[in-house]
C-alpha positions as a Python dict, from the first residue, in 0.01 Angstrom:
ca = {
    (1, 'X'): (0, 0, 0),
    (2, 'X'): (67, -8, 366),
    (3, 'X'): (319, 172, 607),
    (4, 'X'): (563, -51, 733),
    (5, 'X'): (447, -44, 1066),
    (6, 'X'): (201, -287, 965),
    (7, 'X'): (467, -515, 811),
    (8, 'X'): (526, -850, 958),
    (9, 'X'): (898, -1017, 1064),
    (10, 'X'): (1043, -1184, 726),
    (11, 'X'): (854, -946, 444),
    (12, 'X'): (1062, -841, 139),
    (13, 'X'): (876, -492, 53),
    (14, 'X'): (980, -195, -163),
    (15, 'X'): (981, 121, -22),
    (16, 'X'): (704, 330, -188),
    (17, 'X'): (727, 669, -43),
    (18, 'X'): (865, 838, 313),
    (19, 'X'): (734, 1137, 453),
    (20, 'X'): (994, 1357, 682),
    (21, 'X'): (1231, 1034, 697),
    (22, 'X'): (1400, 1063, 364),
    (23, 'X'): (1690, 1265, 452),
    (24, 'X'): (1755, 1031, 755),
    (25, 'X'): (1721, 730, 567),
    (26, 'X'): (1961, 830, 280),
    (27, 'X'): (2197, 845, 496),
    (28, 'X'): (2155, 474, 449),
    (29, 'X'): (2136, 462, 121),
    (30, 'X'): (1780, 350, 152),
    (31, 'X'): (1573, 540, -79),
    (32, 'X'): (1217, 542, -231),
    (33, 'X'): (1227, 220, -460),
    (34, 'X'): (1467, 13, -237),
    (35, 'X'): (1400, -334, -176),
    (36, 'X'): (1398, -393, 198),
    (37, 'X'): (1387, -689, 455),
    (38, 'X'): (1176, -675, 760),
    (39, 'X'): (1404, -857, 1007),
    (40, 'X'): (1170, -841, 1319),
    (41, 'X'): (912, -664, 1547),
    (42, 'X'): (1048, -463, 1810),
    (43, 'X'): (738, -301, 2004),
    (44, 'X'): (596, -71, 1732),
    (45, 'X'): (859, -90, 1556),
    (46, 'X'): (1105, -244, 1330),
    (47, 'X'): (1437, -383, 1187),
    (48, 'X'): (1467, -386, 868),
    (49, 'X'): (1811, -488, 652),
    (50, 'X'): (1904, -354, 312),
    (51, 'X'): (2262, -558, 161),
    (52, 'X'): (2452, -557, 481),
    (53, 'X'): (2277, -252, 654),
    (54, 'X'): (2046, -299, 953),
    (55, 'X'): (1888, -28, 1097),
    (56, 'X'): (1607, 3, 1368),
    (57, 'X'): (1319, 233, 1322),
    (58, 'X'): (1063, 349, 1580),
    (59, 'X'): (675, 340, 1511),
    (60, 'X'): (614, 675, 1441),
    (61, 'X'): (854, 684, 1134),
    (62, 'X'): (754, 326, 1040),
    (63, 'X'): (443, 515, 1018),
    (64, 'X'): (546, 752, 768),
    (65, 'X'): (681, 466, 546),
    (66, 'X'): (460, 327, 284),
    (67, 'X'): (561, 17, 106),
}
């Protein structure tokens, strides 16, 4: 398991656990056990896409991500 900080641009990765993201990623509709894209690097940290969702996520939180 790593966070998904440590991801690289094009990994498909399941989301294993979040830790004081959760609420803000429901929001989403990206949960523990969704299947993810990582669409690129931005700095520390990511975009990832989910269906037709793309969101951007700092470092810190990419952190707290485990997939």
């Amino acid at each position: 398991m790593q966070s998904l900080a440590e991801t690289k641009a094009g990994d498909v990765c399941t989301i294993k656990w979040m830790f004081g993201v959760a609420e803000d990623m429901a929001r989403f509709d990206i949960f523990e056990g969704s299947l993810i894209r990582v669409l690129s690097r931005i700095g520390d940290g990511v975009i990832i896409a989910k269906d037709n969702i793309r969101l951007a996520i700092g470092g810190e939180a990419a952190e707290r991500i485990k997939v």
